[in-house]
N, C-alpha and C positions, 0 to 999 in steps of 0.2 A: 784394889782401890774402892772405897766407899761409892757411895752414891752421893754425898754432898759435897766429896771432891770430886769425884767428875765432872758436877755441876758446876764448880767453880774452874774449871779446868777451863769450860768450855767459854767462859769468858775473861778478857785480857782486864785487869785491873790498870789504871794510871798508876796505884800507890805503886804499883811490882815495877814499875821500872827503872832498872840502874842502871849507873851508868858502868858499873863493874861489869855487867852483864856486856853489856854493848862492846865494854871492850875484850872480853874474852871472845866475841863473835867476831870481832874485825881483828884482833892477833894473829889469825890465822893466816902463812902464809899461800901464794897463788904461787903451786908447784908447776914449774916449765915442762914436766914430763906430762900432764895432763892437757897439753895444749900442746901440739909437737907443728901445727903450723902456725903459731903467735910469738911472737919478742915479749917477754914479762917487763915491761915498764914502771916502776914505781908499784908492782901490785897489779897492773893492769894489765890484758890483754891485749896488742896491738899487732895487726895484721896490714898486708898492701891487701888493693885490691886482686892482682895481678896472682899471688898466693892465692885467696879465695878461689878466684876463675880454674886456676888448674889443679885443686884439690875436685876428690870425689865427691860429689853434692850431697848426698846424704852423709857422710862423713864428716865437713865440714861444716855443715850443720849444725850434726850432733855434737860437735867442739863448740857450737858458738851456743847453742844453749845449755849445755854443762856449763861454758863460761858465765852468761845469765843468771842460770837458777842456782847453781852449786858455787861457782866459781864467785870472779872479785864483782861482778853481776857489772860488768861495763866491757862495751868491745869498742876500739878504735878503729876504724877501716881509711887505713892512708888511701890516698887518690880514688874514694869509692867516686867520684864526679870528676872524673878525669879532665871531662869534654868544658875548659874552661869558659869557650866562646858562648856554648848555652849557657853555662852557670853567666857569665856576665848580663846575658842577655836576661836572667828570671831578676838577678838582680836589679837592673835598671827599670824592669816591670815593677818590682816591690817598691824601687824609690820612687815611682809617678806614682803610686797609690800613695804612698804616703805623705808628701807633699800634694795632691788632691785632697788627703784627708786635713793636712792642714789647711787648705786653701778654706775649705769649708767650714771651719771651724770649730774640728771635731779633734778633741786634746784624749788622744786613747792613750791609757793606762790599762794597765793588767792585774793580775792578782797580788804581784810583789813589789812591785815598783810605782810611784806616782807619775801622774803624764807629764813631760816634760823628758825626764832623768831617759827614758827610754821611746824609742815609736815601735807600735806596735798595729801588726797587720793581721784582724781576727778573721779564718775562716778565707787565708792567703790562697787556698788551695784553690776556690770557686773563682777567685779573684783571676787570680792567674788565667785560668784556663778562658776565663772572657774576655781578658784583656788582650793576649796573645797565647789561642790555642795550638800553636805552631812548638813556641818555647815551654808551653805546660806538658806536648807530647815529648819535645826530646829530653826535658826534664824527666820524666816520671817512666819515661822506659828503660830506666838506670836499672841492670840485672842486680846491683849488688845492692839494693834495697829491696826487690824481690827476694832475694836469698835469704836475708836476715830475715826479713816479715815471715816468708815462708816458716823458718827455722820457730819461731818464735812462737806463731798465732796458728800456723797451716793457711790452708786456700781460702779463700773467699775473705778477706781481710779487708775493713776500710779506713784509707788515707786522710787524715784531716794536717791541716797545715797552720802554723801561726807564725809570721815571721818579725822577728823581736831585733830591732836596730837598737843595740845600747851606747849612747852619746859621750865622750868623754868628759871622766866625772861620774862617771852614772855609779851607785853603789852597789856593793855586795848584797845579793838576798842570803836569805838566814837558810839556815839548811832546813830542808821539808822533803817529803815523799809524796810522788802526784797522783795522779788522777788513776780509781776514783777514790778511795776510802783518804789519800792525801791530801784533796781538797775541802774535807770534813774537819770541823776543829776536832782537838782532842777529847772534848766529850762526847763528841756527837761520833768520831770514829769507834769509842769505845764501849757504845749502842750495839754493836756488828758484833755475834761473837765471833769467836778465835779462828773458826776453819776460813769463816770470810775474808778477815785478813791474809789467811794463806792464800785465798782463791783469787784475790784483786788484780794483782800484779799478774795472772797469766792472761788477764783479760785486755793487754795493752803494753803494746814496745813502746817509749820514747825515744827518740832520735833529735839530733841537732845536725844541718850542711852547715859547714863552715864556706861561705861568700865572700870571706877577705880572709887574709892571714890573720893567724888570731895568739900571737906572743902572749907569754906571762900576763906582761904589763898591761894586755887589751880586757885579762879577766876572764878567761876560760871558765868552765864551769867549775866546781869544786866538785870532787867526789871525797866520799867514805866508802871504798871498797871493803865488800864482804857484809856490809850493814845492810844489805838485802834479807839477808838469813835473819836479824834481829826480829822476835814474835813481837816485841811491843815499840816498834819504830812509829807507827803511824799515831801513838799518843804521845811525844816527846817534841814535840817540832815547837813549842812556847817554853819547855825548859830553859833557863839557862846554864844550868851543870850540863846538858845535851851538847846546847849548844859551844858552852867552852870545850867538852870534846873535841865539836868537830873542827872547829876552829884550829888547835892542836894537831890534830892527827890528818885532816884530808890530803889529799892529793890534788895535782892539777898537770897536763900536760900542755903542751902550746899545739895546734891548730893550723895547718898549712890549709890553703882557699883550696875545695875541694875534696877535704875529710869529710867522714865524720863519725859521730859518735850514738851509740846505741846504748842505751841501759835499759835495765828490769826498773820498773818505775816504785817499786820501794826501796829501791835506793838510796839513801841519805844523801844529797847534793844540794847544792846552790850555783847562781852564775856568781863567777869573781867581779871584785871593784875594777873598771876602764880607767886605768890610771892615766893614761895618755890625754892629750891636748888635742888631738888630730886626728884621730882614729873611730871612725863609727863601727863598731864589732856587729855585725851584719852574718844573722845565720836565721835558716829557715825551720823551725821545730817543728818537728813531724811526728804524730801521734798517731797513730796504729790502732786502731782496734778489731780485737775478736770478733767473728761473725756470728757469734754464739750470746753475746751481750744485747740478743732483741726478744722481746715478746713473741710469743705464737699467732696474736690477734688484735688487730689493728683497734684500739679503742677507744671512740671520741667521748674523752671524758671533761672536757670541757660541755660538753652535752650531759652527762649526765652530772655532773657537781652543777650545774644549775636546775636541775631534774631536783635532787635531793633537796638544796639547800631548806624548802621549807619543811621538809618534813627534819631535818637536822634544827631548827629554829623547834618547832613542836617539841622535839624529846628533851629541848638546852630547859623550856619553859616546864617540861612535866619535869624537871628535878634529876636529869640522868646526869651524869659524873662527864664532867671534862674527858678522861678516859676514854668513857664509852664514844662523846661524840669524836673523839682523833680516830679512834679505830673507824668509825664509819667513814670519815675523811680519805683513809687510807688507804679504805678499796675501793673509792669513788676518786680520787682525785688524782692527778700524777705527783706524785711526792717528791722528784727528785728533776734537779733545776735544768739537765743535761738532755739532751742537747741544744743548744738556743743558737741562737743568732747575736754573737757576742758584742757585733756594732752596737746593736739597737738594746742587748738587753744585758750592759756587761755588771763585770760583779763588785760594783762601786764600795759594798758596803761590807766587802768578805772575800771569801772565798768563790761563794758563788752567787748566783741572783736569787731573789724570791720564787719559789716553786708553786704551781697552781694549787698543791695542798697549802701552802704558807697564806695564800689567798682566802681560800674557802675558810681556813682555822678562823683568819682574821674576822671573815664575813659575820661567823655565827657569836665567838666572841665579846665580839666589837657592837651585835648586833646592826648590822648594814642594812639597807633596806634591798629592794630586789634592784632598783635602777645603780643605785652604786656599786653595787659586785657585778653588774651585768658589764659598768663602765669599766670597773679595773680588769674583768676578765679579757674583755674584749682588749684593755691595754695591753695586758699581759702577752696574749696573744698575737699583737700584732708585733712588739717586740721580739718576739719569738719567730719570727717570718712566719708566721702560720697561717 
């Protein structure tokens, strides 16, 4: 191999993506001999909890992330929440939050859906645990969420929680792949070269509890199994030849109160349209992540991006290249929007919120004076619970 294919190797182009491609990745089928404690559903892996429990734990593991990473990259866990009384009980905690948040006049919306169509409960996890830490303890000592996180991330894992009430009516999202490099649009994913996209998805499980029975007709999620393996999934999510794929080929399974469902978050999925008149689909999404997605050293760079900014102003004024001054941005400032406090700072205008580099870029720019980037920083900030 040359040396200028290498280099091109080493980053995903948008033009290279097909949908021919896509679907020679997802033809593949999910062989039952490779899963000897799962039912193959539609393409999918589905297991009881009660299987899990009296398989060998490293064994069973190692089934559920072959399943993951190799496999149709989705495991269904029948009855992993067995204990309905707690699940009722977290539920009726999520509905006083959420009617409190109505009470006050706070119309949340999320990344897919406009407020109304859906209620959404950001950062449920913290929620819970203050509202009633009795029902967050018998919640969250669920083994069969330990098993998979374990299986998935290893030890030291941390739990964030969103809980997403979809109204009947409420519509279909388009299919996407989440967090992180799936909450980047297609260009800005396509900034990252190639290994990062392989590395994203190990840095995070996605999970949904189903809270009510969740039939067809409530809109279950929509998968594309096996579209985990896809190298240029994270630029195709505004296609629409993508999108008529998946539209065509996904799956979907029904939901009994008490499942739930695990995926590799490059995934190709969306949640289904609630076709129903009566039915609020009520599930708590749970997001995972590596312990290994942190810094070595703790760095208040909100202190020094106000430290910089004027000598950032001096070099815009001696003639130095846009260029130049983003790269000093970029190891003075936090570039990346995550993780915030999504009440106060959600992502009204995208995928995500403005990041304290998208601030300082603005400052120097825009040319700000020192009191108004002091004003936005400190808003930014306080948004951010910081």
């Amino acid at each position: 191999m040359t040396s200028s294919v290498r280099r091109a190797a080493a980053w995903l182009d948008p033009a290279d993506a097909r949908v021919e491609d896509l679907r020679a990745t997802v033809g593949q089928p999910t062989d039952p001999a490779d899963y000897p404690h799962a039912e193959i559903v539609s393409g999918v892996t589905v297991y009881t909890a009660d299987d899990l429990r009296s398989a060998s734990r490293r064994e069973i593991q190692a089934e559920l992330v072959h399943a993951l990473l190799d496999g149709p990259g989705i495991v269904v866990l029948r009855g992993a929440f067995a204990d309905h009384a707690v699940l009722d009980r977290a539920t009726d905690a999520f509905l006083r939050l959420i009617e409190a948040q109505r009470a006050a006049g706070d119309a949340v919306g999320d990344h897919f859906a406009a407020p109304g169509s859906n209620d959404r409960i950001w950062n449920a996890l913290e929620k819970l645990a203050v509202a009633d830490p009795d029902t967050f303890a018998a919640y969250y000592a669920s083994d069969v969420l330990a098993l998979v996180c374990e299986a998935w991330l290893g030890p030291a894992y941390q739990v964030t929680s969103q809980v997403n009430v979809v109204n009947p009516g409420g519509r279909a999202q388009s299919p996407h792949r989440d967090y992180h490099l799936g909450f980047l649009s297609p260009a800005g994913a396509a900034r990252y070269p190639a290994h990062q996209h392989a590395l994203t998805p190990a840095l995070t499980l996605q999970g949904a509890v189903a809270h009510c029975d969740m039939p067809l007709e409530t809109g279950p999620t929509l998968y594309l199994p096996h579209s985990q393996k896809y190298a240029h999934g994270y630029l195709v999510a505004d296609r629409p030849d993508f999108r008529a794929f998946f539209a065509e080929h996904h799956v979907q399974l029904p939901l009994a109160k008490g499942d739930a469902a695990f995926f590799n978050p490059a995934l190709l999925h969306g949640a289904g349209a609630n076709r129903t008149t009566d039915v609020r689909r009520t599930a708590n999404l749970l997001q995972v992540s590596s312990a290994f997605g942190r810094a070595m050293e703790y760095v208040d760079r909100a202190r020094v991006s106000r430290a910089v900014l004027p000598a950032l102003r001096r070099m815009r004024a001696a003639g130095a290249s846009e260029a130049a001054l983003r790269r000093v941005i970029a190891a003075a400032a936090e570039g990346y929007a995550f993780p915030t406090d999504l009440d106060r700072d959600p992502p009204v205008d995208g995928l995500a919120p403005p990041s304290q580099a998208d601030l300082v870029t603005e400052a120097v720019l825009l040319g700000q004076d020192d009191a108004a980037f002091a004003a936005a920083l400190a808003a930014h900030a306080e948004r951010r619970g910081c």
